[in-house]
C-alpha positions, 0 to 999 in steps of 0.5 A, a space after each residue: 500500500 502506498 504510503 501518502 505524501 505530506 507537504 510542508 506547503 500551507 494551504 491558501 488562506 479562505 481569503 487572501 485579502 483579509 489574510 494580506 490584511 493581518 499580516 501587514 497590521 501584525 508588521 507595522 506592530 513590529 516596526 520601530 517609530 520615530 518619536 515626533 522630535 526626530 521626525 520634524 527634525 529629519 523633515 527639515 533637514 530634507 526640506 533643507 537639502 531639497 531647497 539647497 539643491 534646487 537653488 544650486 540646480 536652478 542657477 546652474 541652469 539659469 546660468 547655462 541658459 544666459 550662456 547658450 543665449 549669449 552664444 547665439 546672439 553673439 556669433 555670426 556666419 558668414 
């Protein structure tokens, strides 16, 4: 007589939604929050940098746009 092979495979959930649902509920209670300090802290910090770069980024921008202007207002053919 054969003998019946068992898995080690759960079997799938009555309903994958609501299971998705717990899991992701039952991880977020894992998960370590920042308290409220930090995370204005942090926040400004990237608002900071975002600012900064975008100030940086924007002149080299303009810069090279007065440039490129400049060039074709500026050379002549012929």
């Amino acid at each position: 007589m054969p003998e019946s092979k068992t898995t080690n495979v759960a079997p799938k959930p009555k309903n994958a939604v609501a299971n998705y649902i717990s899991e992701t509920i039952a991880e977020l209670k894992k998960v370590t929050w920042l308290s409220r300090r930090d995370l204005l802290y942090l926040s400004g910090i990237v608002l900071l940098v975002t600012v900064v770069v975008g100030v940086i980024l924007g002149s080299i921008d303009f810069g090279f746009s007065k440039l490129i202007q400049f060039l074709i207002n500026n050379v002549h053919i012929g």
